[in-house]
C-alpha positions as MATLAB code, in Angstrom:
seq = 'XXXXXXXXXXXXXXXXXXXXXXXXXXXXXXXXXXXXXXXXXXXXXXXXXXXXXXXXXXXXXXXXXXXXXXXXXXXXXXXXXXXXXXXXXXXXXXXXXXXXXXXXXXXXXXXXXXXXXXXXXXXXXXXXXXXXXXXXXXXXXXXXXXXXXXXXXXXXXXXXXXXXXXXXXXXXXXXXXXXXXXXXXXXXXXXXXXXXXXXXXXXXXXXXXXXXXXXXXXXXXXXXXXXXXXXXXXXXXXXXXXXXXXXXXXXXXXXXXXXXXXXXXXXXXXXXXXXXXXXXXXXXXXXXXXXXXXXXXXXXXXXXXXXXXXXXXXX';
ca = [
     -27.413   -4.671  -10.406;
     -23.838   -5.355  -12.141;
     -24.452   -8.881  -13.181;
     -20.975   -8.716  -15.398;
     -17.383   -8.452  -13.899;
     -14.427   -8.228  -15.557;
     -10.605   -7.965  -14.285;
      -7.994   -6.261  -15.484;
      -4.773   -5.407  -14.744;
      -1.748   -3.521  -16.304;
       2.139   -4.598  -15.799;
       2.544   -3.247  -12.285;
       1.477   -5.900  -10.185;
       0.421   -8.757  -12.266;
       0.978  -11.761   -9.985;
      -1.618   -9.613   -7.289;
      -4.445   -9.449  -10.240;
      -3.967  -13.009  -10.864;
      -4.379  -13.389   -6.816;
      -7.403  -11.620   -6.766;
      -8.681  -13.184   -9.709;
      -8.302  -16.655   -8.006;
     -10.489  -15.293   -4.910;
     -13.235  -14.558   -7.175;
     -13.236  -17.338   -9.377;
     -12.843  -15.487  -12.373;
     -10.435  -15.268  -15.539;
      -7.754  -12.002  -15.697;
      -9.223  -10.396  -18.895;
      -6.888  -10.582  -21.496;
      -5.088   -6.905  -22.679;
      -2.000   -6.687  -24.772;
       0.480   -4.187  -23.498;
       3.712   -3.015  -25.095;
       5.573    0.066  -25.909;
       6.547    1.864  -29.465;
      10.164    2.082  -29.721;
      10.015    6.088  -28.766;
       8.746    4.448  -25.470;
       4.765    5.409  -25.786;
       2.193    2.929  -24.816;
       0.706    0.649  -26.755;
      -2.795   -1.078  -24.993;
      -5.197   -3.242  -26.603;
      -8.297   -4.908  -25.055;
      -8.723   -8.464  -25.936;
     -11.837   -9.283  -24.632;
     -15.119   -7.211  -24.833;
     -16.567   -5.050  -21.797;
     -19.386   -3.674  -23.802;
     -21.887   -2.912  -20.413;
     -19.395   -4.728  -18.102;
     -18.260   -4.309  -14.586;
     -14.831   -3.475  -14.938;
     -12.036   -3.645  -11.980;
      -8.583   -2.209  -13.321;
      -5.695   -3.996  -10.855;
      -3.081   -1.030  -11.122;
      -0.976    0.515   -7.659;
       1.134    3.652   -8.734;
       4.151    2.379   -8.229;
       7.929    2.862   -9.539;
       8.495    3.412  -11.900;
       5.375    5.834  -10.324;
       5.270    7.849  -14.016;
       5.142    4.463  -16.346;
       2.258    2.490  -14.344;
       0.419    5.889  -14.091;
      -0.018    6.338  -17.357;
      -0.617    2.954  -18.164;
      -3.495    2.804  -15.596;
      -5.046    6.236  -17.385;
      -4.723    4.606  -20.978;
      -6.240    1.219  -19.597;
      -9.108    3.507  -18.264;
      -9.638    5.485  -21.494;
      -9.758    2.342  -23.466;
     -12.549    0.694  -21.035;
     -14.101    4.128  -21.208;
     -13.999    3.762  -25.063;
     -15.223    0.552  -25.131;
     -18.052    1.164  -23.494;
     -17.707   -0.215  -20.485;
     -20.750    0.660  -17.713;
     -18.692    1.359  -14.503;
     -14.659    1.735  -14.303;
     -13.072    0.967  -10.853;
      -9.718    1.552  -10.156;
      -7.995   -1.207   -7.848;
      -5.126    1.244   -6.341;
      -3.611   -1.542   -3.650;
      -0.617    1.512   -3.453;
      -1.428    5.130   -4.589;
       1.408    7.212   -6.217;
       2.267   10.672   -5.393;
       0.446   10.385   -1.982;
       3.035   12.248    0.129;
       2.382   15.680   -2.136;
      -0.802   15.696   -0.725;
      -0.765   19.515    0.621;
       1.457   22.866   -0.002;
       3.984   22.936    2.551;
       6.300   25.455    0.826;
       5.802   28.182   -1.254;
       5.623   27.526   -4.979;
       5.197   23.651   -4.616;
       1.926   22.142   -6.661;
      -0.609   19.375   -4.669;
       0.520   16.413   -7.111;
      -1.772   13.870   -4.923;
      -4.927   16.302   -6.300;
      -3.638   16.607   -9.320;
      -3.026   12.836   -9.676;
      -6.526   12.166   -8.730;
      -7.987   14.723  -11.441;
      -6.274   12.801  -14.087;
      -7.425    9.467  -12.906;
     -11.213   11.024  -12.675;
     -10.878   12.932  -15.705;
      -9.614    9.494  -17.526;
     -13.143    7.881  -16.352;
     -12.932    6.290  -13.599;
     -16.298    5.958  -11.514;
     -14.522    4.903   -8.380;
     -11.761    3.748   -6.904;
     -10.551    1.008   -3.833;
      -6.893    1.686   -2.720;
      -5.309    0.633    0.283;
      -3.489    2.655    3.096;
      -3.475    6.277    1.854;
      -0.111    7.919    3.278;
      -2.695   10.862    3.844;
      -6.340    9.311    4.489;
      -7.802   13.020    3.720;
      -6.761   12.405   -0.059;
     -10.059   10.299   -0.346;
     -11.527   13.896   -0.495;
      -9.415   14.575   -3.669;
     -11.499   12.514   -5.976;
     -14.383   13.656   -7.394;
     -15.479    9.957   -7.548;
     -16.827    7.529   -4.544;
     -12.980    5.956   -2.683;
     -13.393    3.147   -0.813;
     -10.113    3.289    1.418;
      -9.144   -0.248    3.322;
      -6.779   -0.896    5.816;
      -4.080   -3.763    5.675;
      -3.521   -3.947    9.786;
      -6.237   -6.860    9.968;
      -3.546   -9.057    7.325;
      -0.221   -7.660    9.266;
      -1.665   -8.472   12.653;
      -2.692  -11.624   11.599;
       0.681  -12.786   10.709;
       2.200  -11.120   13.986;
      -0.618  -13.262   15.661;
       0.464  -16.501   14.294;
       4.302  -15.742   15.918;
       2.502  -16.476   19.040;
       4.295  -13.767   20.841;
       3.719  -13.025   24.492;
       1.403  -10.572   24.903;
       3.253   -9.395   28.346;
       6.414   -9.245   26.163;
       4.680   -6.909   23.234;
       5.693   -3.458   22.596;
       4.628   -1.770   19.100;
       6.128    1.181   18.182;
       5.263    4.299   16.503;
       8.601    5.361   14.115;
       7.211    8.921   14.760;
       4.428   10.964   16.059;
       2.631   10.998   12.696;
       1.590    7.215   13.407;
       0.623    7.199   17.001;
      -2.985    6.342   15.412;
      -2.138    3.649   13.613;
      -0.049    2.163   16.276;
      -2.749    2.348   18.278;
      -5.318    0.644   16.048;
      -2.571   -2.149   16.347;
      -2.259   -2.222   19.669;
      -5.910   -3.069   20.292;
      -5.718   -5.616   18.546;
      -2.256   -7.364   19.599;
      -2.638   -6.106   23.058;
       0.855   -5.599   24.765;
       1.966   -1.647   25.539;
       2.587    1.670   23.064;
       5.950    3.524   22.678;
       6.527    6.627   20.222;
      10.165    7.227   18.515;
      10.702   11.061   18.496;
      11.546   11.532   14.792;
      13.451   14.969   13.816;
      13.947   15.683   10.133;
      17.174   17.257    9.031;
      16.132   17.484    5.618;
      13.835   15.542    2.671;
      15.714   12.237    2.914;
      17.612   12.720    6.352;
      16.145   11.859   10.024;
      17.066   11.502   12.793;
      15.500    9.789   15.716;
      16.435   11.484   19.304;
      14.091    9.908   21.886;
      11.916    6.950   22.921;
       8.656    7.926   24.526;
       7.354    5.432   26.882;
       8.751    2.037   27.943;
      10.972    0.472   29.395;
      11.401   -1.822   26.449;
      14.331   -4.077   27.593;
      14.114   -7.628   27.214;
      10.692   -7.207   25.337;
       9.773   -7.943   21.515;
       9.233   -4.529   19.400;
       7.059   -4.972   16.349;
       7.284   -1.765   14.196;
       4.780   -0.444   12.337;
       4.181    2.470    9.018;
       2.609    2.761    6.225;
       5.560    2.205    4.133;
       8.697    1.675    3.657;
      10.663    3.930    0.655;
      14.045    4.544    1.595;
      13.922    2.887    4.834;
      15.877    5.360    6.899;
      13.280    6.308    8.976;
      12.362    2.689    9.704;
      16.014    1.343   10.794;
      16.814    4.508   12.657;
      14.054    3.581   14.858;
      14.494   -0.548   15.084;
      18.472    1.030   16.282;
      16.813    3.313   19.439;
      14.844   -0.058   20.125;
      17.865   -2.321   20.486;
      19.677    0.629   22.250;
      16.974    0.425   25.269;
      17.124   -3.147   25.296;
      14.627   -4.786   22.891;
      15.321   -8.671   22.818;
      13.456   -8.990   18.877;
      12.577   -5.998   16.442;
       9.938   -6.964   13.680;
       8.843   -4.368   11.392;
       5.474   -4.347    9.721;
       4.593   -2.048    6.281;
       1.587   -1.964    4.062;
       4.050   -0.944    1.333;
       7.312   -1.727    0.537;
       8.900    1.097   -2.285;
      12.095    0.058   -0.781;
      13.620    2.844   -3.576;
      17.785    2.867   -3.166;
      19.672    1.489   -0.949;
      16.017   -0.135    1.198;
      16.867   -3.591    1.161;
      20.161   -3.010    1.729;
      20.088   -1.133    4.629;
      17.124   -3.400    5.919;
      19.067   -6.957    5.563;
      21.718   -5.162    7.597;
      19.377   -3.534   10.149;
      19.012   -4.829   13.530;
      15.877   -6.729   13.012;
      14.892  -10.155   12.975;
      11.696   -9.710   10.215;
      10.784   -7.279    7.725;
       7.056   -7.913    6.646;
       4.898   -6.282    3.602;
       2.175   -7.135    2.069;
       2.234   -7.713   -1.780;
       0.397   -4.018   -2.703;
       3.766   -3.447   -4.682;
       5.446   -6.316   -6.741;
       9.364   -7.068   -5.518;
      11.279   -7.342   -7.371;
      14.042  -10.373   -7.358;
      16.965   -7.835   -6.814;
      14.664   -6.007   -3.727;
      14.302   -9.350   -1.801;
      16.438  -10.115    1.119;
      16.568  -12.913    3.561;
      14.666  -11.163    6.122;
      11.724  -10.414    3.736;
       8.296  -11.959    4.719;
       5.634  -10.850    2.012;
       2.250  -11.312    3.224;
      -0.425  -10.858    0.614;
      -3.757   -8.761    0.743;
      -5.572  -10.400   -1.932;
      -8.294  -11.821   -0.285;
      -9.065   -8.311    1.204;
      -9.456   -6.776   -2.188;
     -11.307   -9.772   -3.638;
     -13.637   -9.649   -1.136;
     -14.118   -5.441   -1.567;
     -14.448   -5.995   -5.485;
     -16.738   -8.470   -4.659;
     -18.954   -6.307   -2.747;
     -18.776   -3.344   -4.716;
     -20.048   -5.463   -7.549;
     -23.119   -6.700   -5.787;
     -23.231   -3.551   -4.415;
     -23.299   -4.418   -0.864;
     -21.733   -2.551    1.910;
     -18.245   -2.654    2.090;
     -17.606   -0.996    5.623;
     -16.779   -3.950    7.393;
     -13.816   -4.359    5.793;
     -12.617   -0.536    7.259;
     -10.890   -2.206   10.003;
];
């Protein structure tokens, strides 16, 4: 038994680590992190985690590069430091969409992502919402993958919505599943946005399957949100067949470019993500609800280091 925790976290998400430190009663671990003016890291434990229990707090995400490399330095220096087990708290993983070779002469970056992160030392890792859930089979290490839907349905629960009046929405045929998962437990009817890509950061959404919609309350709901394109193209079809309210509901908000932007002029009446990815001030709109998923991964870390079963929380 791992009678010794100790939490870590690099610069990515800081105010989440503190979060999850608060759930489990315990103190952040103390590391000083800075750069060398040529712009290479600089990481220094402050505390010892000599036969320790050691949860790294680090998602993947932009700048994706910096807090990537910063996670595998934070592992090497655990590693080095001789800590006894190195878990990786991945609330968003990096790279995810390169998860297979869809064009000739393109590498797997998810794969090779997850090689570095093994090769660093990690002996496991708990992320959140893989774009891809197969990329669990990329690491070489135990993953144990959670789901945010219980913490988004939740807050779509306390809007006390009609259930006669619920529609969720799939923004394309890649998240029927999901939508599905959400519908069971929201109740209220399915419809699917027939998404056509024109090219890597162009879509276009041509049809609504299922309905009728009119007069009803859409919530929305993906994975993410990056550039947000795919996401407002599909809150437009729902106010063109009628929708009365269009909420939209993402695990992760990259909201890269022009996101927020084009969400805070978007046709819907909430955006809500949880807090996997720090926003920051200049990404935050008046529409923005952030919901936070702390408790979920306090409760995982604390189950992983009792070593009890974690599988309830796969919901």
């Amino acid at each position: 038994m791992y009678d010794q925790l100790s939490l870590l976290s690099g610069r990515a998400n800081q105010p989440l680590a503190l979060e999850v430190a608060a759930y489990l009663g315990v103190e952040l671990a103390s590391a000083t992190i800075s750069n060398f003016p040529d712009g290479e890291l600089s990481i220094r434990l402050e505390q010892n985690v000599r036969g320790r229990d050691v949860f790294i707090v680090q998602p993947t995400s932009p700048p994706v590069n910096d807090h990537l490399m910063e996670l595998l330095i934070l592992i090497d220096a655990c590693k080095r430091a001789s800590a006894e087990r190195i878990t990786c708290v991945i609330p968003y993983f990096g790279y995810a969409r390169q998860d297979r070779k869809d064009a000739g002469r393109v590498p797997i970056t998810a794969k090779l992502v997850a090689n570095l992160i093994t090769e660093a030392g990690a002996d496991r890792v708990l992320t959140v919402d893989l774009h891809a859930a197969q990329i669990q089979g990329f690491f070489d290490v135990p993953v144990d993958h959670l789901y945010a839907a219980p913490v988004l349905d939740q807050y779509i629960q306390s809007l006390e919505l009609s259930v006669d009046q619920l529609v969720v929405m799939s923004p394309d045929e890649g998240s029927i599943k999901r939508a599905l998962q959400h519908v069971d437990n929201l109740g209220g009817s399915l419809v699917i946005v027939d998404k056509r890509r024109s090219s890597a950061t162009e879509t276009r959404q041509a049809n609504l399957i299922g309905g009728p919609i009119e007069g009803k309350t859409v919530v929305i709901f993906d994975d993410m949100i990056a550039t947000a394109g795919s996401i407002c193209g599909a809150a437009r079809v729902a106010r063109q067949h009628g929708a009365r309210d269009v909420f939209v509901c993402a695990t992760h908000g990259v909201l890269c470019g022009q996101a927020s932007e084009r969400l805070a002029e978007a046709p819907v009446h909430e955006v809500i993500v949880t807090n996997s990815i720090a926003q920051p001030p200049e990404h935050q709109f008046s529409k923005l609800k952030i919901v936070t998923i702390a408790p979920l991964l306090g409760e995982a870390i604390r189950r992983i280091h009792r070593n009890e079963s974690v599988s309830y929380l796969f919901a």
